[in-house]
ZAMARGU-4260 file (C-alpha; in steps of 0.2 Angstrom, whole numbers, plus 5000, padded with zeros to 4 digits):
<rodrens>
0) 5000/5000/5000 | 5005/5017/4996 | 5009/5029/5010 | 5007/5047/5002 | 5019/5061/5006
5) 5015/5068/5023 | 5011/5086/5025 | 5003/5084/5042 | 5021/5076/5047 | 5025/5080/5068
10) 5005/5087/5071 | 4998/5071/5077 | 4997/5074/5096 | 4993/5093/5090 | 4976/5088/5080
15) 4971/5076/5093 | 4973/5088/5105 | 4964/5105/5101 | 4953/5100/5085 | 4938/5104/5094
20) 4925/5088/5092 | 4910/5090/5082 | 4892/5092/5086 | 4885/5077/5096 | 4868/5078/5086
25) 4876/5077/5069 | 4883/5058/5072 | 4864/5055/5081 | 4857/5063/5062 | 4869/5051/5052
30) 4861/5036/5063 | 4844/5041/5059 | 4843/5050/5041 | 4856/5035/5033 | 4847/5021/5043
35) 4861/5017/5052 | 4860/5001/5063 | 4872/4990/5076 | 4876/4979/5060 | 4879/4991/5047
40) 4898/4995/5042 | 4907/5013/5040 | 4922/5020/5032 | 4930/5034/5036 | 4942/5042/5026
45) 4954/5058/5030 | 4950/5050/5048 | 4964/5062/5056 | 4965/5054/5073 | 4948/5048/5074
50) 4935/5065/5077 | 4920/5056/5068 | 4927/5039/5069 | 4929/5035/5086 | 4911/5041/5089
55) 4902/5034/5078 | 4910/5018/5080 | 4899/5020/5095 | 4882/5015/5083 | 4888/5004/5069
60) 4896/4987/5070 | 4913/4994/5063 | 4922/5006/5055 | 4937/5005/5044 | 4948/5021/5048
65) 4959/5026/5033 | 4972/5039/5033 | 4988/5042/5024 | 4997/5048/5039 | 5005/5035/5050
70) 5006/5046/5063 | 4988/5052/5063 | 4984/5033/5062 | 4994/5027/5077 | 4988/5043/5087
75) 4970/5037/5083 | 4972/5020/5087 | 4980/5026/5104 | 4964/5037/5108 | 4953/5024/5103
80) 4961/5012/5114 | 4960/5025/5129 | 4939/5028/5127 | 4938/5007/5125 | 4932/5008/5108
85) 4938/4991/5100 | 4927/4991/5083 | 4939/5000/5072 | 4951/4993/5060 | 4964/5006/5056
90) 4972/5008/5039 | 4987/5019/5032 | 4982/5022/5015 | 4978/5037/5003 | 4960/5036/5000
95) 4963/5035/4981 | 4974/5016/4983 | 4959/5009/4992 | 4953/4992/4988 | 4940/4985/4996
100) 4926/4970/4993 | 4912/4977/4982 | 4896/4981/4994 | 4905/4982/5011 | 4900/4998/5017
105) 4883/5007/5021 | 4891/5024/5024 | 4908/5032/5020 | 4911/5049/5030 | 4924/5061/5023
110) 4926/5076/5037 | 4937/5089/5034 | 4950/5081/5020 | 4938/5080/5004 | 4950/5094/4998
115) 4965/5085/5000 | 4959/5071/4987 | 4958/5065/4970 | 4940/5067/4975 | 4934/5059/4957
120) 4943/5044/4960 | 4940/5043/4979 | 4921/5043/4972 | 4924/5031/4958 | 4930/5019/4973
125) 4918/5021/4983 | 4905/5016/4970 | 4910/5002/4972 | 4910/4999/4990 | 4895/5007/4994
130) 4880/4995/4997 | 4865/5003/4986 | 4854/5014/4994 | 4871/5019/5007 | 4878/5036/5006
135) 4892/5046/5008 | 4893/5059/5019 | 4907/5074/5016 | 4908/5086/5031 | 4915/5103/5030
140) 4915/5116/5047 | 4911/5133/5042 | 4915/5149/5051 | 4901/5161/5050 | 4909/5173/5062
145) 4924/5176/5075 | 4922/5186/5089 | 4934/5198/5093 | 4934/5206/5075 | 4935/5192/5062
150) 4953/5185/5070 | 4949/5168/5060 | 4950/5174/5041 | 4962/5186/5049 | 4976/5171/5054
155) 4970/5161/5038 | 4976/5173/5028 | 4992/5175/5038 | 4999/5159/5038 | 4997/5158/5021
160) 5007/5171/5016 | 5019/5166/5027 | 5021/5152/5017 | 5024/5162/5002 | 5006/5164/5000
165) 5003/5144/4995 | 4992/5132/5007 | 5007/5119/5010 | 5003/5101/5000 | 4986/5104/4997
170) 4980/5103/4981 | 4967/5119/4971 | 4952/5112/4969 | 4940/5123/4958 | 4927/5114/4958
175) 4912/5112/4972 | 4911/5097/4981 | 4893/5097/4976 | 4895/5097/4959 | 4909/5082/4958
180) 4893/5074/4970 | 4883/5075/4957 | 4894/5068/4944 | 4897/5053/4953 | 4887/5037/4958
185) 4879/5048/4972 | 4870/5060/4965 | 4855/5060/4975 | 4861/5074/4986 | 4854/5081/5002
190) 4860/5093/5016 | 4862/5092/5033 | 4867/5107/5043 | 4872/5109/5064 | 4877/5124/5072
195) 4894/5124/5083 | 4901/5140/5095 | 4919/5137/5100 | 4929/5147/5113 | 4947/5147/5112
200) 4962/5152/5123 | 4981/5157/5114 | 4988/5142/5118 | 4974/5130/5111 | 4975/5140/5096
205) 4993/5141/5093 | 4990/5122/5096 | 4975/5119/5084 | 4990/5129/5070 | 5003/5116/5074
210) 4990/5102/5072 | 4985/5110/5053 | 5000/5108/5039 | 5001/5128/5039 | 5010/5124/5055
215) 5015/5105/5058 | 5035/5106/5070 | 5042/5094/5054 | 5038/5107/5041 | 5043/5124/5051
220) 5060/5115/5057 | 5071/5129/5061 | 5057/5144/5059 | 5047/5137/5075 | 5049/5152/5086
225) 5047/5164/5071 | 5033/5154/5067 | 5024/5153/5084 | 5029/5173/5088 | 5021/5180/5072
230) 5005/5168/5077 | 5004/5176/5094 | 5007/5193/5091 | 4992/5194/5079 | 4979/5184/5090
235) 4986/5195/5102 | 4981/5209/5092 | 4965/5206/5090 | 4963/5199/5108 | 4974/5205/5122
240) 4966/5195/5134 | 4969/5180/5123 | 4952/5176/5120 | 4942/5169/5107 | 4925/5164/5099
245) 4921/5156/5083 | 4904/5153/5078 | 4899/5143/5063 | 4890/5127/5057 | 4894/5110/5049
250) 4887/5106/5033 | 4885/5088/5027 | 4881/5083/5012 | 4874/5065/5010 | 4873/5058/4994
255) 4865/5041/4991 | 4871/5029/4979 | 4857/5021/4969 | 4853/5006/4963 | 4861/5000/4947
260) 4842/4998/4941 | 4839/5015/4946 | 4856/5022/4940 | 4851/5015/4923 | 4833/5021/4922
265) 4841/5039/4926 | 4853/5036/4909 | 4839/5030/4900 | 4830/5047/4905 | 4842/5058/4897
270) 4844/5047/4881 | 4837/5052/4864 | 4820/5047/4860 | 4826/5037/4843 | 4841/5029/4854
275) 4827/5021/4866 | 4818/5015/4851 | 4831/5006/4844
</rodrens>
């Protein structure tokens, strides 16, 4: 299996520590909206260390947990293995080198790392090994608004450019999720939405940075302090207490795959009449 070129390389311990968990009710609407049940199987891919595997493990009979980063993957396990959750099979894999049994999953959950992919390919696979009528869920956090000021867009933009104004080893992606949705076996789309309000000290912050790859230890090497003053002295100008709040909400999109019976019925559809008569 192909271990992909890690730009999250030293965050581990960072991620697992100040990524703030999402919503409890979103993992209770994937349970009820996909049908999800104590034998059904997940996989998660761009699992990090385990913010929506490890709970929803919690309802399904197992998950496969797939990352590219052995670090991220060994941190999960560890996590795992702390809360007592012993139903996950961990995986160091890009998303894209998958290849599982046909029909062995009834939800596939991407949180977060959809950007990060060959997101074509990643569907293609799943396609595959999504039982019909499953779905896949891709979940993306959305800031609405950051209290004091908007100090969020505000570091964004800041570590970027110090960077040279690139996003380290992530990849452009001009085109909407939604659309490449659509595109694929899971086009029938729907949106699920849950509201989050997060409150932050400096240090977790700087934390949550050195957990991102705008600010994984291996990559800054010798420009750490650098790195970490510049961080602090614009939160620190935004906040002097050292403050925060981010207020925002998690948008999933579920699609289903279909049937192959319905998949060809739709094809069918958009054929030309003389095409269907022949």
């Amino acid at each position: 299996m192909i271990v992909a070129t890690d730009p999250f390389r030293g965050a581990a311990s960072n991620y697992a520590r100040h990524f703030k968990p999402y919503p409890e009710d979103l993992f209770r609407s994937l349970v009820r909206v996909c049908g999800l049940t104590n034998s059904s199987r997940a996989v998660d891919l761009g699992a990090g260390t385990g913010q929506i595997a490890i709970p929803l493990a919690r309802s399904v009979a197992d998950v496969l947990f797939v990352d590219p980063s052995d670090e991220m993957v060994q941190e999960g396990n560890r996590i795992a293995e702390a809360a007592g959750v012993k139903n996950i099979n961990f995986l160091v894999s890009r998303s894209e080198d998958l290849d599982e049994p046909i029909s062995t999953f009834e939800i596939a959950t991407i949180a977060g790392s959809f950007h990060w992919m060959n997101r074509e390919t990643v569907l293609a696979k799943l396609g595959k090994m999504i039982k019909p009528g499953g779905c896949v869920a891709i979940i993306e956090p959305v800031v609405d608004h950051s209290e004091p000021g908007e100090w969020k867009s505000a570091l964004m933009t800041d570590l970027v450019e110090f960077w040279g104004g690139i996003w380290p080893g992530r990849p452009t992606q001009r085109i909407p999720h939604r659309e490449v949705l659509r595109e694929s076996d899971f086009s029938d789309i729907t949106e699920l939405r849950h509201n989050f309000e997060y409150h932050w000290n400096i240090e977790d912050l700087l934390g949550w940075v050195h957990g991102t790859s705008l600010g994984a230890l291996a990559s800054l090497g010798d420009r750490r302090d650098e790195f970490s003053t510049r961080v602090r002295r614009l939160l620190l100008s935004y906040s002097p207490s050292g403050f925060f709040v981010e207020r925002g909400h998690v948008s999933t999109m579920l699609g289903y795959r279909l049937s192959d019976a319905m998949i060809g019925r739709e094809k069918d559809q958009f054929q030309p009449e003389n095409e269907l008569k022949s």
